[in-house]
C-alpha positions in Angstrom: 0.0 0.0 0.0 1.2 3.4 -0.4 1.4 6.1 1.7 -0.9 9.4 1.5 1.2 12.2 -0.1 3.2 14.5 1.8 1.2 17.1 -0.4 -2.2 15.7 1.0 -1.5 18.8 3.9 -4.1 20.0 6.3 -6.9 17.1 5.6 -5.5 15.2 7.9 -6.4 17.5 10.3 -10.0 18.7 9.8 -12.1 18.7 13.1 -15.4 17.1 13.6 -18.5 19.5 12.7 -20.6 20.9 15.2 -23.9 19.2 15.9 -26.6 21.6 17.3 -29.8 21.9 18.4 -31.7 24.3 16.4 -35.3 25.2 17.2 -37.7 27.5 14.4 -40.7 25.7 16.3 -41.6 26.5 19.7 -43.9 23.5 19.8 -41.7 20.9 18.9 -38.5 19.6 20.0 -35.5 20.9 18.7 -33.5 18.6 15.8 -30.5 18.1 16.0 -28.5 19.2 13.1 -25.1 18.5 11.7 -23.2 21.3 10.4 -21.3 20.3 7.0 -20.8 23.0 6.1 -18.0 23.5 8.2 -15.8 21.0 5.9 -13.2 22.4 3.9 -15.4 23.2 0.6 -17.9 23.8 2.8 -20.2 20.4 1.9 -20.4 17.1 3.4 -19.4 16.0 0.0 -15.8 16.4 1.3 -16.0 13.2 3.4 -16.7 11.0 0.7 -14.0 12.4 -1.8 -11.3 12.2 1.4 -12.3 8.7 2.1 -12.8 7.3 -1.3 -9.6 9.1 -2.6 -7.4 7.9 0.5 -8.5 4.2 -0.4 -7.8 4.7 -4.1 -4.3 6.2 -3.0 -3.6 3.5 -0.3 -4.3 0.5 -2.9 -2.5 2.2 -5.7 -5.3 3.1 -8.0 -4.1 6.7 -8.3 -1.1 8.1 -7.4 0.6 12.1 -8.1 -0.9 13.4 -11.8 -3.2 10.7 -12.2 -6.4 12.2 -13.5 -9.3 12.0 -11.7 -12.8 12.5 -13.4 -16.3 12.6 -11.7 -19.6 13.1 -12.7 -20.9 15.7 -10.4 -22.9 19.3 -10.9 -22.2 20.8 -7.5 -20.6 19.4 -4.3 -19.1 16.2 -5.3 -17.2 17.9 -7.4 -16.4 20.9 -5.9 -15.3 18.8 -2.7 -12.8 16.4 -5.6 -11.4 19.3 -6.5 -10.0 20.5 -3.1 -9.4 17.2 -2.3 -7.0 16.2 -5.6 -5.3 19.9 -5.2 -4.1 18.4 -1.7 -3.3 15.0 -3.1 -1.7 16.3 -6.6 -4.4 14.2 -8.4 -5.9 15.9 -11.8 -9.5 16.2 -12.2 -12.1 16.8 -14.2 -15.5 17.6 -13.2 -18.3 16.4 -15.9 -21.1 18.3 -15.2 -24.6 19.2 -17.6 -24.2 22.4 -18.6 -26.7 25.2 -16.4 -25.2 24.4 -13.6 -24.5 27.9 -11.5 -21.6 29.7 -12.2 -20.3 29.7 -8.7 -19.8 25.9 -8.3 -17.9 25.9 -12.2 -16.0 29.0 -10.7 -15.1 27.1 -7.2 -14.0 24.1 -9.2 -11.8 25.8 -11.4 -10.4 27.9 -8.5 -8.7 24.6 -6.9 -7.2 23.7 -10.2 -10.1 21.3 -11.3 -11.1 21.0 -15.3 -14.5 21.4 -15.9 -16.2 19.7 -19.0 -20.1 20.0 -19.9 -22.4 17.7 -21.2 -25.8 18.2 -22.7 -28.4 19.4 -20.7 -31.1 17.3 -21.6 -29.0 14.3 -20.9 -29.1 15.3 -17.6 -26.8 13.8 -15.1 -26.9 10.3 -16.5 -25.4 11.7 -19.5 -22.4 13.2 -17.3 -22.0 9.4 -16.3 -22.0 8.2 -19.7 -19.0 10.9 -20.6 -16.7 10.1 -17.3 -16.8 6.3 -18.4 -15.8 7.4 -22.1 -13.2 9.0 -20.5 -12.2 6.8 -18.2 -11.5 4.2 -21.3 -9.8 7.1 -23.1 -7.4 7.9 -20.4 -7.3 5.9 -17.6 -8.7 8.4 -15.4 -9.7 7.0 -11.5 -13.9 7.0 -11.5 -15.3 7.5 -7.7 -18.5 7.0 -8.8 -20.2 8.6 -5.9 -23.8 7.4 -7.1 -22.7 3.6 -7.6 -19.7 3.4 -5.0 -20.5 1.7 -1.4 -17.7 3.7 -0.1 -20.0 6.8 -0.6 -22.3 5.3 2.2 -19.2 3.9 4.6 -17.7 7.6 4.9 -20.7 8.5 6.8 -21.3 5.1 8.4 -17.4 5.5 9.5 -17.1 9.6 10.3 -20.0 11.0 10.3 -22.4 8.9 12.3 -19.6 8.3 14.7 -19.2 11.8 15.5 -23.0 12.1 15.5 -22.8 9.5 18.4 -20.3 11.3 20.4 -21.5 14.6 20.3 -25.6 13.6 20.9 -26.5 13.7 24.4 -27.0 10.1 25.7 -25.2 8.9 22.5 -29.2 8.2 21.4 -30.2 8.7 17.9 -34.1 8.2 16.9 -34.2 9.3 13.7 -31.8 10.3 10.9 -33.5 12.6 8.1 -32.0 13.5 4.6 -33.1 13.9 1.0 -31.4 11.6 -1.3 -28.9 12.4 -4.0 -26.6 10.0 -4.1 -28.0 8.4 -1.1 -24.7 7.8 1.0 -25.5 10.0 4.0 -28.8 8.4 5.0 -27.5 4.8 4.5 -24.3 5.7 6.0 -25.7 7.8 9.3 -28.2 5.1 9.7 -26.2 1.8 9.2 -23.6 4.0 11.6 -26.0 4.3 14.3 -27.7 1.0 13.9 -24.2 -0.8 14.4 -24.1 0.9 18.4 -27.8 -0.3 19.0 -29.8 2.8 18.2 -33.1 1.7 17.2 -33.3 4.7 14.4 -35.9 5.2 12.3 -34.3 6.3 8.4 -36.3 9.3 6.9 -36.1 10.0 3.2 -36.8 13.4 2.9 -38.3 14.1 -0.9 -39.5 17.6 -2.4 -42.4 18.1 -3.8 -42.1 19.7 -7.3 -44.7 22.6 -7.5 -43.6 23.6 -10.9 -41.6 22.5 -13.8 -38.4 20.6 -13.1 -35.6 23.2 -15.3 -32.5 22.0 -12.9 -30.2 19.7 -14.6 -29.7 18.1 -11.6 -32.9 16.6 -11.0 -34.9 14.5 -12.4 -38.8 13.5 -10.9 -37.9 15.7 -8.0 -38.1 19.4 -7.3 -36.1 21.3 -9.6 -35.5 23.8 -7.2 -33.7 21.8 -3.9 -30.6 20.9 -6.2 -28.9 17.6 -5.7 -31.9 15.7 -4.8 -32.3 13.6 -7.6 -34.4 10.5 -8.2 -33.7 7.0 -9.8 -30.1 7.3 -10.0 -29.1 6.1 -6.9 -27.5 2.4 -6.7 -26.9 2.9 -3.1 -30.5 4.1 -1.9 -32.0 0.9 -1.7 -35.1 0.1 1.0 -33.6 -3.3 1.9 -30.7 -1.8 3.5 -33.1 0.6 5.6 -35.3 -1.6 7.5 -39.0 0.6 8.2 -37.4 3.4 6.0 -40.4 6.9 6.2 -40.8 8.8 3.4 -41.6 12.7 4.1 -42.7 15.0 1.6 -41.7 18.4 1.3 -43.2 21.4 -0.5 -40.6 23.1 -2.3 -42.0 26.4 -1.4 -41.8 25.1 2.1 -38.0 24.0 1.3 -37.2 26.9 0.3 -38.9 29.1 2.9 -37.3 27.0 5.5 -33.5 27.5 4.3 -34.4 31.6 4.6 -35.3 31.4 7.6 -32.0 29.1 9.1 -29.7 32.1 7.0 -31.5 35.1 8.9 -30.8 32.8 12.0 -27.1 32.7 10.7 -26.5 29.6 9.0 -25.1 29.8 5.6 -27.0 27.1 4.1 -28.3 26.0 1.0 -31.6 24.9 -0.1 -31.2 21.2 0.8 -30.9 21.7 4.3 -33.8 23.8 4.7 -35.3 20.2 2.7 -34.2 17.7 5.7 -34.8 20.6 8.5 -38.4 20.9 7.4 -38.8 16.8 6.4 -37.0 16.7 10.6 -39.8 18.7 11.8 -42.8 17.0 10.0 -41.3 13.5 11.8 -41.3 15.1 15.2 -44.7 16.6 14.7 -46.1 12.9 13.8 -44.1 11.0 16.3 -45.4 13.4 19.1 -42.9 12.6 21.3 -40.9 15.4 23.1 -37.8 12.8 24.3 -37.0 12.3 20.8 -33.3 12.9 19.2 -34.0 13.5 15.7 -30.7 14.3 13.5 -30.4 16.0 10.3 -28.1 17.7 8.4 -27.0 20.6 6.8 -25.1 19.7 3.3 -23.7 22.7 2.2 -22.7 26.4 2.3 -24.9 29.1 0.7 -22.4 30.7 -1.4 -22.7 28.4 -4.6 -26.4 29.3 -4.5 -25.9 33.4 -4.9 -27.5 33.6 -8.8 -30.1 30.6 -8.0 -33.7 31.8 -7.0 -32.7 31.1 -3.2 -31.1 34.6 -3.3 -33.7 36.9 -5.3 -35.6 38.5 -2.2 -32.1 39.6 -1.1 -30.4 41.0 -4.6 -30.8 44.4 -5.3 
């Protein structure tokens, strides 16, 4: 096995993120909510490129200037990027083209190549273009959307530091939407393996009007990264008594508004699992429960998205 780069610098050194208790209801129970975006891109995207990099690196599947292309329009690829600047990994970023102009402009910032696809091929056609040149190339695939690894980062970090920071060390429920679908199997397999018996929440937006982000596909084009069908990790049999919550995307979106004026830079998807958290404490009706979310990401790749247009100007 070889050993992580001397160049791989401070992520070796990154500190837990905060969990906190964070109350817009006076009637319920506070969730509990994991703060991502205190990662170094500011997403919880950079767990899975750390770990799934760190393995590639440790078994010899990449090593300095090997290229490393993903099939990502936001996080995932933003987080690779940071991630292969500290490694001194290549990559290239395949993303449909609309995307906003701040995640193209973060990637490129850390060094990262950025190549677009066809919008109307949506992200599966991103997937079809990293395998073309994968073969072309020899480029390292992560394949965050396929790649169990995606799922054990969380089971491994972030559930773990869930457990330690929760009072009791008790987790009821664990709510997210589903991109990928790593972090909800991973927080719940995580907590599972202590004894917690935690209930998995999917939390899914409801699409008011017409899907236009490339992201998306059945779900709401306006929480991006929530996607639908794409998933080969999200599976039901590997969430035992798995709820499903549906979330108004006006409600979404309202939601995340309301956790920036409290002062959390966040984006629209954690406004999606806050809201999805708060519907499960309302139906459970129980005021001892330790429901956990998270907050995925920081608000600043969402400045020209419609997130932002009550504040511009």
């Amino acid at each position: 096995m070889a050993d992580l780069p001397g160049c791989h610098r401070y992520l070796n050194r990154v500190a837990p993120t905060p969990l906190v208790p964070v109350q817009l209801d006076p009637a319920l129970p506070p969730v509990w909510c994991k703060l991502e975006f205190f990662n170094p891109s500011g997403s919880t995207k950079d767990r899975i490129a750390r770990f799934i990099l760190e393995k590639a690196w440790r078994l010899g599947r990449v090593k300095c200037g090997d290229a490393v292309c993903e099939a990502s329009s936001g996080s995932t690829s933003i987080a690779l990027a940071l991630a292969c600047a500290q490694m001194g990994l290549r990559f290239v970023a395949v993303m449909p083209e609309g995307v906003s102009n701040e995640r193209v402009l973060l990637i490129r910032g850390y060094g990262g190549e950025v190549r677009f696809t066809p919008k109307d091929a949506g992200i599966r056609g991103a997937i079809a273009e990293t395998e073309r040149l994968a073969a072309e190339c020899g480029a390292f695939l992560p394949r965050q959307f396929a790649n169990p690894d995606n799922a054990e980062a969380h089971r491994q970090t972030t559930a773990r530091e869930i457990l330690d920071q929760i009072p009791g060390g008790r987790v009821d429920a664990v709510v997210s939407g589903v991109g990928t679908g790593g972090t909800l199997v991973g927080l719940y397999q995580g907590c599972a393996d202590v004894g917690c018996g935690v209930v998995p929440v999917h939390a899914r937006p409801v699409n008011l009007y017409p899907a236009s982000d490339v992201e998306c596909c059945s779900f709401s084009g306006r929480i991006p990264g929530v996607v639908d069908r794409i998933s080969e990790i999200f599976h039901e049999d590997r969430l035992p008594g798995l709820l499903t919550v549906e979330v108004k995307d006006d409600l979404a979106i309202d939601t995340t508004r309301r956790l920036m004026k409290l002062g959390f830079p966040v984006g629209p998807s954690s406004g999606l699992n806050y809201a999805a958290a708060a519907e499960v404490l309302k139906r459970l009706a129980d005021p001892t429960l330790q429901v956990v979310t998270v907050f995925p990401d920081r608000m600043e790749r969402y400045f020209t998205t419609e997130l932002f247009k009550p504040f511009a100007g």
